[in-house]
N, CA, C and O of each residue as an XYZ file, in Angstrom:
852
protein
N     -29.535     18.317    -30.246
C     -29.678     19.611    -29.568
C     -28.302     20.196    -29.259
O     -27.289     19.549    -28.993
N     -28.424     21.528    -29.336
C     -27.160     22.184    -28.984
C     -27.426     22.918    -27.859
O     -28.611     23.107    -27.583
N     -26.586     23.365    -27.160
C     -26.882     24.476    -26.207
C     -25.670     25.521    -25.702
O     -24.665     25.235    -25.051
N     -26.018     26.586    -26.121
C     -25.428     27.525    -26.418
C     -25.661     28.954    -25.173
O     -26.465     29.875    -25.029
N     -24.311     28.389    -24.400
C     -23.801     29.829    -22.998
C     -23.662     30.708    -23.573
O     -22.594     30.740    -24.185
N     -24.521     31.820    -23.725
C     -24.307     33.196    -24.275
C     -24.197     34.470    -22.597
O     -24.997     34.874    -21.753
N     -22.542     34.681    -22.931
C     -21.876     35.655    -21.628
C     -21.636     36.824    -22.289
O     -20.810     36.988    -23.187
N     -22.475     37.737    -21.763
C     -21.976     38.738    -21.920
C     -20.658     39.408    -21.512
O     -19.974     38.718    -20.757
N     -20.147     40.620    -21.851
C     -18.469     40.506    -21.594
C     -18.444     41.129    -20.137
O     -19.466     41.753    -19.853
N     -17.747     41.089    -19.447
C     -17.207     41.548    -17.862
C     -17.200     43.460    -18.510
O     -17.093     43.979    -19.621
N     -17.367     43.949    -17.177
C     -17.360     45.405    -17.458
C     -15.797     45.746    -18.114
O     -14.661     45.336    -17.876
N     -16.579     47.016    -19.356
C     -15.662     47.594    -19.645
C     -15.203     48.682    -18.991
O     -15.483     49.079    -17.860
N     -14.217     49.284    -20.088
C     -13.846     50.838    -19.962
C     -14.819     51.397    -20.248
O     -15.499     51.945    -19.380
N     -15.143     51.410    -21.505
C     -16.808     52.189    -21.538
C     -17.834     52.109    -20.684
O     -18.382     53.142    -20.300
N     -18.286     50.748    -20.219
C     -19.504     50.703    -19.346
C     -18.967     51.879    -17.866
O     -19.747     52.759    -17.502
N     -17.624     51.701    -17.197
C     -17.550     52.650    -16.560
C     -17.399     54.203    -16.947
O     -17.646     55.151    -16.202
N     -17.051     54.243    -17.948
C     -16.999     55.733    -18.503
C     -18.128     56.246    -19.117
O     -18.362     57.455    -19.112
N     -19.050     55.197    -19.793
C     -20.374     55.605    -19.612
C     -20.238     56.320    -21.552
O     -20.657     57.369    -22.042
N     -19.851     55.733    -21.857
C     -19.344     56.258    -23.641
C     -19.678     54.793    -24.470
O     -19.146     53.715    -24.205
N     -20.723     55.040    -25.569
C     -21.263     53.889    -26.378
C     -19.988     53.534    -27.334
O     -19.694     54.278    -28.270
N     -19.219     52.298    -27.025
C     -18.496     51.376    -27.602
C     -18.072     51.271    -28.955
O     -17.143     51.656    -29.664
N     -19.641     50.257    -29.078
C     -20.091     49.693    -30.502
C     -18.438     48.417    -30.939
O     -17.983     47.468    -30.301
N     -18.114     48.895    -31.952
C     -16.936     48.375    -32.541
C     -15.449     48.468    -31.906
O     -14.433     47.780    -31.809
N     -15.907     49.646    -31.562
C     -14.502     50.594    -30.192
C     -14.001     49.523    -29.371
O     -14.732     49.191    -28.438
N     -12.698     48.794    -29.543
C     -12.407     48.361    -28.422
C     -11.781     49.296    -27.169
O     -10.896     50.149    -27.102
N     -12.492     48.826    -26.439
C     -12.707     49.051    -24.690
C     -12.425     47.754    -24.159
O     -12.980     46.661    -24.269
N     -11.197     48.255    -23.426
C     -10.438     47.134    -22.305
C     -11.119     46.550    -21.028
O     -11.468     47.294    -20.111
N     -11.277     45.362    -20.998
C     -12.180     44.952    -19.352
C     -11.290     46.130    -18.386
O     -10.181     46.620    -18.599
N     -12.304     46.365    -17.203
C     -11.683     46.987    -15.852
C     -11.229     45.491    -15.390
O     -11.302     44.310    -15.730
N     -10.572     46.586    -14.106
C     -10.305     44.857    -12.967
C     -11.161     44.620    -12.470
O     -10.914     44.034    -11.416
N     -12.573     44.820    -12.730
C     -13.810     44.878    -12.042
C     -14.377     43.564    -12.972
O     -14.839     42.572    -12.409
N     -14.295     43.664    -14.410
C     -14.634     42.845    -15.475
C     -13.648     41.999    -15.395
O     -14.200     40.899    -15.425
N     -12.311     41.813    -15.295
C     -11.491     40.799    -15.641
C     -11.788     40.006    -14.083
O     -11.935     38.814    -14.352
N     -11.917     40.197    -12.710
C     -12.606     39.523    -11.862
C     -14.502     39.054    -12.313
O     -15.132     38.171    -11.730
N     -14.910     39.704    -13.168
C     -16.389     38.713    -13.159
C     -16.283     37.785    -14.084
O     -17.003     36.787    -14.032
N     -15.197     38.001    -15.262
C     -15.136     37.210    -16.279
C     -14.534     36.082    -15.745
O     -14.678     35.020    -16.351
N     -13.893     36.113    -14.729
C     -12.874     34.952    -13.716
C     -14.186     34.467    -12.853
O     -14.651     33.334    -12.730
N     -14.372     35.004    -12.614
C     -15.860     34.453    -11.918
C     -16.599     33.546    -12.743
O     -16.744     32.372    -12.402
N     -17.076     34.003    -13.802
C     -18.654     33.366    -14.723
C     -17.598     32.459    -15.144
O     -18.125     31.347    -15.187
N     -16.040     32.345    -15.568
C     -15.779     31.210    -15.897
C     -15.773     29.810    -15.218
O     -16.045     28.737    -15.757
N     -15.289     30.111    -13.500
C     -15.403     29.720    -12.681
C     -17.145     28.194    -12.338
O     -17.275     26.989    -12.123
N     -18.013     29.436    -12.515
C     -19.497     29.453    -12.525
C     -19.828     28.068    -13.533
O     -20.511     27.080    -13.261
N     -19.033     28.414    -14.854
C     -19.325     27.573    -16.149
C     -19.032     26.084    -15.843
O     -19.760     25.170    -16.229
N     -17.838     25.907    -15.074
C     -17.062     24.841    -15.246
C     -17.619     24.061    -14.068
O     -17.505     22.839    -13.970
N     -18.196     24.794    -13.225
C     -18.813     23.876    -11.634
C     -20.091     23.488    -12.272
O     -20.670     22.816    -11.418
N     -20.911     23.570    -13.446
C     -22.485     24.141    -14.040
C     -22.480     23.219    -15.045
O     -23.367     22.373    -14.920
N     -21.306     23.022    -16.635
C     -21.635     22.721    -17.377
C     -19.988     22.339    -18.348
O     -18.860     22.750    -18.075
N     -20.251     21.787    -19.048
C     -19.105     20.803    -19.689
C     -19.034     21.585    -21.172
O     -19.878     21.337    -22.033
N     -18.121     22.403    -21.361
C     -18.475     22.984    -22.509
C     -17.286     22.869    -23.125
O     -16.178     23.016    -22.611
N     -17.660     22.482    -24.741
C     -16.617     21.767    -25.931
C     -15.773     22.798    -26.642
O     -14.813     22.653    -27.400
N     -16.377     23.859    -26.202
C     -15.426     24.986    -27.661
C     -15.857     26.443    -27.062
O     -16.977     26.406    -26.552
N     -15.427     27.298    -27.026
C     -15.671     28.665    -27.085
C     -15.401     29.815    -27.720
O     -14.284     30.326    -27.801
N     -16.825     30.413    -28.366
C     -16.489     31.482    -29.627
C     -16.486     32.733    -28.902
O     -16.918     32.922    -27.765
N     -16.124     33.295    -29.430
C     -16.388     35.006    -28.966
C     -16.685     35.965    -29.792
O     -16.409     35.560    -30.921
N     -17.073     36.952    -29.825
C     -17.081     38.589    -30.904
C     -14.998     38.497    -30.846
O     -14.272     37.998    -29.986
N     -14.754     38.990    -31.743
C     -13.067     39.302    -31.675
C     -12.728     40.837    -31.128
O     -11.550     41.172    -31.010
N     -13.804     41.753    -30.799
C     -13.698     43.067    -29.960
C     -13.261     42.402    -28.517
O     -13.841     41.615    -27.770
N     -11.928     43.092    -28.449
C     -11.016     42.798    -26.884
C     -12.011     42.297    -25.859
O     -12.035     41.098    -25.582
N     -12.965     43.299    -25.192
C     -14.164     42.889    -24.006
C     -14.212     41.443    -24.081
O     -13.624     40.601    -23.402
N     -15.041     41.319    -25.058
C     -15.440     39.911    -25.100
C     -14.398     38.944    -25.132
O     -14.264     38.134    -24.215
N     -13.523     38.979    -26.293
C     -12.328     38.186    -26.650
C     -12.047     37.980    -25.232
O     -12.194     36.807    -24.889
N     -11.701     38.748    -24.353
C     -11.052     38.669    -23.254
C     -11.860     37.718    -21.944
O     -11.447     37.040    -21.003
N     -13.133     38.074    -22.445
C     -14.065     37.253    -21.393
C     -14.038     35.998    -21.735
O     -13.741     35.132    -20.913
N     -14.341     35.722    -22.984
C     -13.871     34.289    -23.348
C     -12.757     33.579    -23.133
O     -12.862     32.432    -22.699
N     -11.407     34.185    -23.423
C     -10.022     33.587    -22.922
C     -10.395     33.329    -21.824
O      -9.704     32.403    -21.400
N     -11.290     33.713    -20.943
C     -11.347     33.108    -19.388
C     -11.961     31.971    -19.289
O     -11.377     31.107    -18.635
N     -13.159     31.668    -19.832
C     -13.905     30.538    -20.491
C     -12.906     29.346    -20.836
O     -12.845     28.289    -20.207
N     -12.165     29.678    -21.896
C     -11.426     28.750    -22.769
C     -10.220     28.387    -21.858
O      -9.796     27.253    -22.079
N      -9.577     29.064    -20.902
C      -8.682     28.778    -20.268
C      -8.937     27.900    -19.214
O      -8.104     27.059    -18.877
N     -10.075     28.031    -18.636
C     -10.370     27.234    -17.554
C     -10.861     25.743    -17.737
O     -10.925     24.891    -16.850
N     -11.248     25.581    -19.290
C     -11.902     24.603    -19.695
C     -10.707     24.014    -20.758
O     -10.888     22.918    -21.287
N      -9.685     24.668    -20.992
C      -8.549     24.342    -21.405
C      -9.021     23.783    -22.884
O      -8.677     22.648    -23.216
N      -9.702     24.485    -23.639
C     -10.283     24.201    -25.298
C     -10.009     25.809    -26.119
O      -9.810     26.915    -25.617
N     -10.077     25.489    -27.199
C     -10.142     26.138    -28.423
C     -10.776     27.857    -27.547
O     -11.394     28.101    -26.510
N     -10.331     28.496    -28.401
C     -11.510     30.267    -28.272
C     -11.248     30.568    -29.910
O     -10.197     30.876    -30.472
N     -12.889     30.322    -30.582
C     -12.915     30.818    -31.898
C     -13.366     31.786    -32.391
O     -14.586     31.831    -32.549
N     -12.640     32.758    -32.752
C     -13.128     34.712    -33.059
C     -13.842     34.628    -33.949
O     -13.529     33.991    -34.954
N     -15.278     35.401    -33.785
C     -16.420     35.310    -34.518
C     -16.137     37.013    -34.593
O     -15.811     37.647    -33.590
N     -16.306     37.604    -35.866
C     -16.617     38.854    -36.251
C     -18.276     39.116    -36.207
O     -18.972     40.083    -35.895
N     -18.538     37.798    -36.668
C     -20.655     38.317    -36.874
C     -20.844     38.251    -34.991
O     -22.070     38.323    -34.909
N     -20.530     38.195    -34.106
C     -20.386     38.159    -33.290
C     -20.108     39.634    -31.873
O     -20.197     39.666    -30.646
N     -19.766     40.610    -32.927
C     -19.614     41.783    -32.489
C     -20.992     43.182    -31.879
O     -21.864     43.743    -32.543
N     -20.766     43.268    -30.959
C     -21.705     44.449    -30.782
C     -22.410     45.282    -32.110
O     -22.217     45.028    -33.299
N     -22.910     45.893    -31.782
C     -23.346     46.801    -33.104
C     -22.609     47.890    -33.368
O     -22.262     48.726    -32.533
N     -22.298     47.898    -34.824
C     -21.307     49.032    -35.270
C     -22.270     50.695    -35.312
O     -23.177     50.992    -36.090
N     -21.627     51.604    -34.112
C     -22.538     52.817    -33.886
C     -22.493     53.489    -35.335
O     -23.628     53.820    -35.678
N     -21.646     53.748    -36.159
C     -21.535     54.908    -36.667
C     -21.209     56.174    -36.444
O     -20.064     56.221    -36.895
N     -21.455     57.189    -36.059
C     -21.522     58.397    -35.433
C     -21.178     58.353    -33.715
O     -20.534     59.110    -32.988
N     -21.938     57.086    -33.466
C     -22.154     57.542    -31.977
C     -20.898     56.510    -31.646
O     -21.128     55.744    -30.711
N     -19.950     56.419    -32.112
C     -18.890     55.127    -31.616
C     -18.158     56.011    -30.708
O     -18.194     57.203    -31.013
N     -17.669     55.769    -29.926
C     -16.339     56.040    -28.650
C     -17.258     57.085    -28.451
O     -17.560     56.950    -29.637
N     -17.890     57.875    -28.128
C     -18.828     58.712    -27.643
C     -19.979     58.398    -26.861
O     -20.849     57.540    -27.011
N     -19.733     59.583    -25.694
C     -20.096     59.859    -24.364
C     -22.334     59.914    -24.857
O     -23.023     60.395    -25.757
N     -22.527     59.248    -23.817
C     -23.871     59.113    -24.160
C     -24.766     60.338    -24.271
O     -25.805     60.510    -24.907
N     -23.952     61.270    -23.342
C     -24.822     62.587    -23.309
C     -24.530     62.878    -24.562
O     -25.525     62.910    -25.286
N     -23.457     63.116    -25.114
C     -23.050     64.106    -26.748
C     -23.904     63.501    -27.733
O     -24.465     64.277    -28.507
N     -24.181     61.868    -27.895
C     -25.239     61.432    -28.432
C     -26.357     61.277    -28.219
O     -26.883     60.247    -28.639
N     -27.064     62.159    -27.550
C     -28.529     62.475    -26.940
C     -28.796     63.972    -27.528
O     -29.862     64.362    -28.004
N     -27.415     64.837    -27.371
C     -27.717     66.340    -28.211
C     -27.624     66.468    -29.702
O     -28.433     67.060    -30.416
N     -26.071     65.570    -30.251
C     -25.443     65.929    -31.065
C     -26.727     64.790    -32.484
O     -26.964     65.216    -33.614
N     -27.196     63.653    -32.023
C     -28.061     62.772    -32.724
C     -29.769     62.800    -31.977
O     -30.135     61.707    -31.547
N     -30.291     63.417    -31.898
C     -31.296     63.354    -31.157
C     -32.908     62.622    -31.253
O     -33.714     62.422    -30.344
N     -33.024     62.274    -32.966
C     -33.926     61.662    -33.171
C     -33.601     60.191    -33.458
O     -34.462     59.331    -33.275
N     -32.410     59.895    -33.891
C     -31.785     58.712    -33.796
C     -31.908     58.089    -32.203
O     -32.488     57.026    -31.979
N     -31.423     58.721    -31.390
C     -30.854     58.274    -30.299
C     -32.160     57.753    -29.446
O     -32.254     56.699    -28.816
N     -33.066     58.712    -29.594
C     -34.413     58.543    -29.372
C     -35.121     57.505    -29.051
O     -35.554     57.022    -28.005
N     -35.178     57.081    -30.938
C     -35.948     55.753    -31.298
C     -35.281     54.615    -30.642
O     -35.973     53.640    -30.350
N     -34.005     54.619    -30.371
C     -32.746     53.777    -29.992
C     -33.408     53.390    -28.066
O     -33.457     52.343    -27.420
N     -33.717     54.510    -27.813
C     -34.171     54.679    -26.316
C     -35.587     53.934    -26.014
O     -35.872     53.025    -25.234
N     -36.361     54.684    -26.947
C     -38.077     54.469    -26.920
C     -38.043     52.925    -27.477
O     -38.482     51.959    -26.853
N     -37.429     52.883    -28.786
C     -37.782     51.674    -29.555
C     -36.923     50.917    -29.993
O     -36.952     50.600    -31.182
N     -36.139     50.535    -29.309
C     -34.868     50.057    -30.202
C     -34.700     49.255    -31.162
O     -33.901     49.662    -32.006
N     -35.353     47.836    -31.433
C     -35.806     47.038    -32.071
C     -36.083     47.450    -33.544
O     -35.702     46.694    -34.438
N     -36.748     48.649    -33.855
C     -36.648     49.287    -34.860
C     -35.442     50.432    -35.209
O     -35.310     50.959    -36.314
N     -34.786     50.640    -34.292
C     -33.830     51.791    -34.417
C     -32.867     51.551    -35.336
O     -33.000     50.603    -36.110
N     -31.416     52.632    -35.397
C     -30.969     52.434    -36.471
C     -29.364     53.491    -35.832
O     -29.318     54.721    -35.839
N     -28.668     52.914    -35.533
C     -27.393     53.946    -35.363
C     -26.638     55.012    -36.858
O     -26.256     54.746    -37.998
N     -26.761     56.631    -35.757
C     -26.375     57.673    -36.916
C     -25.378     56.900    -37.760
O     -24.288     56.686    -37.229
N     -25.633     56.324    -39.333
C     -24.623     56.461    -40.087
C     -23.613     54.918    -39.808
O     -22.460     54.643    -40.142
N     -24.599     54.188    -39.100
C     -24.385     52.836    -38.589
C     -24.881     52.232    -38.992
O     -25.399     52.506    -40.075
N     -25.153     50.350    -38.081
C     -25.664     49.472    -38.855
C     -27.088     49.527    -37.449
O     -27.094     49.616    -36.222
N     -28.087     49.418    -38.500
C     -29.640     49.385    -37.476
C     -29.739     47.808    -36.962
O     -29.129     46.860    -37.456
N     -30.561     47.775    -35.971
C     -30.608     46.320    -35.005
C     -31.146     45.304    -35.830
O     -30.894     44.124    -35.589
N     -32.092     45.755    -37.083
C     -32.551     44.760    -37.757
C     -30.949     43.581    -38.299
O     -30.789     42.361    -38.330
N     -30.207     44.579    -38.582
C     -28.849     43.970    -39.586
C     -28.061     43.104    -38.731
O     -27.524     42.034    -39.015
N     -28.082     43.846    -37.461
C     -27.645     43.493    -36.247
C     -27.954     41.876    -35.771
O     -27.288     41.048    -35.149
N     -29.068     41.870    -36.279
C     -29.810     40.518    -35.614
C     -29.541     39.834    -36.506
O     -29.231     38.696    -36.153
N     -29.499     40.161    -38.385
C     -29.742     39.116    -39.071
C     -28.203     38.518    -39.084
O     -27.925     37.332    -39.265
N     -27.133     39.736    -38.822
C     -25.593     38.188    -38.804
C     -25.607     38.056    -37.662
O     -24.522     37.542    -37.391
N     -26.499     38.280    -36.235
C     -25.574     37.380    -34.885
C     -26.942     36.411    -35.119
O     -26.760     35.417    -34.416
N     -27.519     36.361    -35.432
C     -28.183     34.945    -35.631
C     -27.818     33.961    -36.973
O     -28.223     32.800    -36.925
N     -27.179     34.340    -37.977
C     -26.451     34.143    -38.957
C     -25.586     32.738    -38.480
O     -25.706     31.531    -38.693
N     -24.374     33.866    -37.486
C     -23.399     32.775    -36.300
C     -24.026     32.050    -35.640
O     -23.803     30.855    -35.834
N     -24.717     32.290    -34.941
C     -25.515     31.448    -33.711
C     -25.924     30.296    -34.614
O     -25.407     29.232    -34.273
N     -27.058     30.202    -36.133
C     -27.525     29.081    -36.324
C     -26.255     27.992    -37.183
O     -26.437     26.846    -37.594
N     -24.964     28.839    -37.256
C     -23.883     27.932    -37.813
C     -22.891     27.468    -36.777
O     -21.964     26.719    -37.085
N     -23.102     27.956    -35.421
C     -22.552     27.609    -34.575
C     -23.093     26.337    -34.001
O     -22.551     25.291    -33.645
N     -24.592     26.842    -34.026
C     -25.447     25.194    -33.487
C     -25.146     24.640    -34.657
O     -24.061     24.153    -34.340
N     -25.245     24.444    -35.408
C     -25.013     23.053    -36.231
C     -23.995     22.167    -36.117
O     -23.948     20.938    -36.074
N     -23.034     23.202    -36.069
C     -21.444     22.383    -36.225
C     -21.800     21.787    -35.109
O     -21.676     20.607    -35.440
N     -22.201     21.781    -33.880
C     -21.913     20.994    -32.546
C     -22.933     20.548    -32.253
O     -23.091     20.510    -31.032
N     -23.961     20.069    -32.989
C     -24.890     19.214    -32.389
C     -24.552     18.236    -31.268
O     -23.559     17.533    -31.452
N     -25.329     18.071    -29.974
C     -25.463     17.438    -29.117
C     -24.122     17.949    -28.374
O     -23.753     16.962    -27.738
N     -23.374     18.813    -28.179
C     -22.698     19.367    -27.252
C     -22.961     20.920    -26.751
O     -23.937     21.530    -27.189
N     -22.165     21.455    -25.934
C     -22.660     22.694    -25.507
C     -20.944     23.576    -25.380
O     -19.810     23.414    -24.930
N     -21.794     24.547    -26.137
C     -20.348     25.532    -26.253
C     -20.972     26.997    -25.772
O     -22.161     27.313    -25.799
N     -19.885     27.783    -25.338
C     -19.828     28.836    -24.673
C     -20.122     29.970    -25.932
O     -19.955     29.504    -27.059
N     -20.412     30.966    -25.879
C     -20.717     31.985    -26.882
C     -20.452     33.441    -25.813
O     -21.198     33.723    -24.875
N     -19.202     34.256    -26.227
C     -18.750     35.368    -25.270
C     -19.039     36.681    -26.034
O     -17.988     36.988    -26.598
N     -19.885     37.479    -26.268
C     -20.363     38.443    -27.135
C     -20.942     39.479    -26.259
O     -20.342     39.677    -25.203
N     -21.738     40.002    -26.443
C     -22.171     41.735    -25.897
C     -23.614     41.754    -25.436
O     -24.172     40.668    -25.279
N     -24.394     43.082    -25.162
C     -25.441     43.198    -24.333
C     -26.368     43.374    -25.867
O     -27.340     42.620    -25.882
N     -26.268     43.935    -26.685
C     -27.425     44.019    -27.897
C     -27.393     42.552    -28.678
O     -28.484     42.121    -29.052
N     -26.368     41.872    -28.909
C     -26.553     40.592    -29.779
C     -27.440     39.453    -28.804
O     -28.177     38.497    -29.049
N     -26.949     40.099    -27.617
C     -27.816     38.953    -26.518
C     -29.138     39.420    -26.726
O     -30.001     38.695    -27.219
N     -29.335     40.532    -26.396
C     -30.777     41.376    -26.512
C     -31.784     41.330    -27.450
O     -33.000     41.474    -27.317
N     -30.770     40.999    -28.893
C     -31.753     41.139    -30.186
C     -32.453     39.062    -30.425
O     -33.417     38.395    -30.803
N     -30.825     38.948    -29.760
C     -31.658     37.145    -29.777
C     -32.622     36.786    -28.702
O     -33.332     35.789    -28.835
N     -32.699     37.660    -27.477
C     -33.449     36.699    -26.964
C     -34.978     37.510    -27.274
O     -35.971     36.861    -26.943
N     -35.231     38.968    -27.926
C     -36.702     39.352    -28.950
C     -37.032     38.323    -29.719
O     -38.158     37.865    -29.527
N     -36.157     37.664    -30.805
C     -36.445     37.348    -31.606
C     -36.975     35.591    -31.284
O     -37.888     35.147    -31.980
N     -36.382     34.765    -30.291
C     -36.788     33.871    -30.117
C     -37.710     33.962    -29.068
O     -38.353     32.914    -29.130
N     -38.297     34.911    -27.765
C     -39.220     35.023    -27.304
C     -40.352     35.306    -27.891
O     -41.342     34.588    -28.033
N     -40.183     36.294    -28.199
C     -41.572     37.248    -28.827
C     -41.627     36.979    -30.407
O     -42.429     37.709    -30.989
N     -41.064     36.248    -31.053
C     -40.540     36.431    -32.693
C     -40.644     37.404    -33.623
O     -41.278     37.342    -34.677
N     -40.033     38.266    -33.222
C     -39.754     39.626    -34.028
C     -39.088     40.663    -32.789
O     -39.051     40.340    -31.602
N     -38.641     41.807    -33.272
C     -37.925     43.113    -32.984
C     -38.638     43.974    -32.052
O     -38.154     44.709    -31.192
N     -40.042     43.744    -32.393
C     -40.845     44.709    -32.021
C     -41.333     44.739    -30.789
O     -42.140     45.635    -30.539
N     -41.050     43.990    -29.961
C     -41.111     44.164    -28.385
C     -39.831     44.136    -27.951
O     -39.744     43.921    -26.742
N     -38.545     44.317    -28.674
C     -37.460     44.341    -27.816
C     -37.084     45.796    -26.675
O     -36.047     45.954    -26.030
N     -38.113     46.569    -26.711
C     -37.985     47.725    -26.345
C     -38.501     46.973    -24.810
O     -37.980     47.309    -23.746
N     -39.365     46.142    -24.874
C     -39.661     45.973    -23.159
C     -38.925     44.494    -22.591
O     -39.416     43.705    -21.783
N     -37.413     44.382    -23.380
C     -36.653     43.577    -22.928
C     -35.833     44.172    -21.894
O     -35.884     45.395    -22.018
N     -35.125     43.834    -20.961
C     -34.323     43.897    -20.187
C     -33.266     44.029    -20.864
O     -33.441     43.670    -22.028
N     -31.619     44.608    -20.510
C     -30.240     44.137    -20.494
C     -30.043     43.368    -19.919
O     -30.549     43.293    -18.799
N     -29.048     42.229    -20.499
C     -28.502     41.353    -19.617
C     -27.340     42.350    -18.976
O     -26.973     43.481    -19.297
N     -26.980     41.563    -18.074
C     -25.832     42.436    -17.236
C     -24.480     41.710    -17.078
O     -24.169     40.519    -17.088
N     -23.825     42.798    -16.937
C     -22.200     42.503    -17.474
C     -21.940     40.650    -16.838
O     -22.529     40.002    -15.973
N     -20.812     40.323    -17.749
C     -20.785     38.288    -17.339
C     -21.556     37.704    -16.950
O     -21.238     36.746    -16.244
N     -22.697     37.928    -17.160
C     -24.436     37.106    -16.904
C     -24.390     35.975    -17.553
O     -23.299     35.900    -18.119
N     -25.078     35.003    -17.759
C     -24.651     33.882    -18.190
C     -26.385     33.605    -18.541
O     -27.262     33.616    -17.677
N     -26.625     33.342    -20.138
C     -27.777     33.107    -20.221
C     -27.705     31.880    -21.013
O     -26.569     31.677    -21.442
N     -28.736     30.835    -21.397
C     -28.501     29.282    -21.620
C     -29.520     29.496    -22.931
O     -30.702     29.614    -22.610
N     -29.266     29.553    -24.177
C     -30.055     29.288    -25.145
C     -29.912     27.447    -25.971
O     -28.876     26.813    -26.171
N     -30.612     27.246    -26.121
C     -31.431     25.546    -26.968
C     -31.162     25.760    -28.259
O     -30.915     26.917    -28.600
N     -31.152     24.837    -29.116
C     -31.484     24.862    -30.653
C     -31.589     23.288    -31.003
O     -30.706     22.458    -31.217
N     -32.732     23.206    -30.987
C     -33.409     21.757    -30.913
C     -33.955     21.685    -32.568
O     -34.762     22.592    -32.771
N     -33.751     20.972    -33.582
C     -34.389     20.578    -34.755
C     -35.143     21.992    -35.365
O     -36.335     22.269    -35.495
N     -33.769     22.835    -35.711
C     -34.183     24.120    -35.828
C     -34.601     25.163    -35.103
O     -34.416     26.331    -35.446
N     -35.251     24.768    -33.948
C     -35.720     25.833    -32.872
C     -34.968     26.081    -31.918
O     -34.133     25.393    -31.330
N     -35.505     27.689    -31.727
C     -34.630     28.083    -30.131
C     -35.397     28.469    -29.319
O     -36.503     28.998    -29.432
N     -34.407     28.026    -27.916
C     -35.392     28.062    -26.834
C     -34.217     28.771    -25.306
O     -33.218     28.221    -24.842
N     -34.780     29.963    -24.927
C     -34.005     30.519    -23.966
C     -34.504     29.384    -22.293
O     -35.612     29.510    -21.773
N     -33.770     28.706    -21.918
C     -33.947     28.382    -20.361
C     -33.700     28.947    -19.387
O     -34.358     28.673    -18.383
N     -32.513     30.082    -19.317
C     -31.853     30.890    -18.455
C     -31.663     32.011    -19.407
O     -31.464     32.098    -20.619
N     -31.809     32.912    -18.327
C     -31.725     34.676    -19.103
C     -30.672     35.637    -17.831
O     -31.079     35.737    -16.673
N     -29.567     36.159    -18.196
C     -29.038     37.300    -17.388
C     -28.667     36.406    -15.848
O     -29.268     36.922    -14.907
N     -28.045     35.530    -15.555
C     -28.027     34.647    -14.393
C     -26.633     35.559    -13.926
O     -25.876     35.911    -14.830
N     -26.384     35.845    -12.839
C     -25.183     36.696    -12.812
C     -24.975     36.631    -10.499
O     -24.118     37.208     -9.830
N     -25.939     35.869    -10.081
C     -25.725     35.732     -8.272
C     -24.293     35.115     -8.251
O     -23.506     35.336     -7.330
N     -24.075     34.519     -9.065
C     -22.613     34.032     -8.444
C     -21.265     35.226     -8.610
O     -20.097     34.979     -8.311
N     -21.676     36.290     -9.054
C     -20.541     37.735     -9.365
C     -20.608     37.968     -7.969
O     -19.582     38.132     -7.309
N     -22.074     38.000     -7.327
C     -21.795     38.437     -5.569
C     -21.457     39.830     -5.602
O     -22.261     40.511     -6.239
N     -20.673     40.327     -5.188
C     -20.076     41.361     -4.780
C     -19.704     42.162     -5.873
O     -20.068     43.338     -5.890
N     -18.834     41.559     -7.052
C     -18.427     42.163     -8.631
C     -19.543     42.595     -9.106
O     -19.511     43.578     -9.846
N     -21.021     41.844     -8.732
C     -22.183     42.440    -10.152
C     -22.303     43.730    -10.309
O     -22.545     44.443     -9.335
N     -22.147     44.263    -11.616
C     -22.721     45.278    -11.950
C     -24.289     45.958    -12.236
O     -25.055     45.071    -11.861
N     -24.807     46.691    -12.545
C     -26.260     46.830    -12.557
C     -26.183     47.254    -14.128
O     -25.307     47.612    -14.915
N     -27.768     46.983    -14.150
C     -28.080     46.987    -16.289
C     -28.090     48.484    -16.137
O     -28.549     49.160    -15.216
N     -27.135     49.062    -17.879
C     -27.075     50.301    -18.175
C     -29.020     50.896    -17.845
O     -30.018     50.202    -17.647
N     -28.891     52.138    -17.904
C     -29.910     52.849    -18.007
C     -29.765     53.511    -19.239
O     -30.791     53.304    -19.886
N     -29.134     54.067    -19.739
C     -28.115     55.367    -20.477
C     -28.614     54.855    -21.799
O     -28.636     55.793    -22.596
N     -29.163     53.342    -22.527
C     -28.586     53.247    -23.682
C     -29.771     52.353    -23.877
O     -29.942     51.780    -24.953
């Protein structure tokens, strides 16, 4: 068995500016570089972890160096690991992509699971390389537990796909919320979420799940 800390990244620049990311690196606030100091904190009183990957987009990268520093191991940059590439709607303000894309943005809202970013990569593609990483990440480390520092949709699309098995209820999933700390399994092929969005120990730092997106 493997078991695999999937943290979402500490608030960005975007999450406070309120402008969809995607690929865009956006710098933690000091708001995020204190929760990412936190959940690392959290990790090391909680759980013994051998290696830590990340998305290589700064946010994350950066949340992880906190991970890896405290636990004094490896941080290995995962590209399949990255948020979803918007297309159209990248570094742009959520309102301009509600007027300027409107039936896109929509389905993205109503249904996301099926959606598809203007001129981007859709959540289906999304899911098939961060689960791609995830099932080559569990392998390599059978019977240890490593940290995984990545974003709010790769968390989102994995935990549809191993709850519900498929896309199609990810619309009545939750966001995890910024440095949440959720605990996924991979036992003889299978996955199994134990912890989802765990984030009481931020205290005072937590942020609240986007609405906007």
């Amino acid at each position: 068995m493997t078991t695999l800390i999937m943290v979402r990244h500490g608030q960005s620049q975007a999450n406070l500016e309120e402008y969809f990311a995607g690929h865009t690196n956006a710098q933690l606030t000091e708001v995020g570089i204190s929760q990412a100091k936190l959940t690392a904190q959290y990790l090391k009183e909680n759980y013994n972890i051998s290696k830590v990957y990340a998305s290589d987009l700064s946010r994350a990268f950066e949340t992880g160096r906190c991970i890896s520093d405290i636990f004094k191991t490896e941080i290995i940059p995962v590209r399949n690991l990255r948020e979803i590439y918007a297309g159209k709607w990248e570094g742009k303000a959520f309102d301009t992509i509600t007027k300027a894309h409107k039936n896109d943005y929509s389905l993205w809202l109503n249904d996301i699971g099926n959606a598809k970013c203007t001129e981007g990569e859709s959540v289906a593609e999304l899911a098939e390389r961060v689960f791609s990483a995830l099932t080559q990440i569990a392998k390599e480390n059978d019977g240890k537990t490593v940290a995984i520092a990545t974003h709010a949709t790769p968390i989102r699309v994995t935990q549809s796909i191993v709850q519900t098995g498929s896309l199609d209820e990810m619309k009545n999933i939750p966001w995890v919320t910024n440095a949440s700390v959720s605990e996924l399994e991979y036992r003889n092929g299978k996955w199994i979420f134990t912890k989802v969005s765990m984030d009481k120990h931020l205290a005072a730092f937590a942020t609240p799940r986007p609405t906007n997106v």
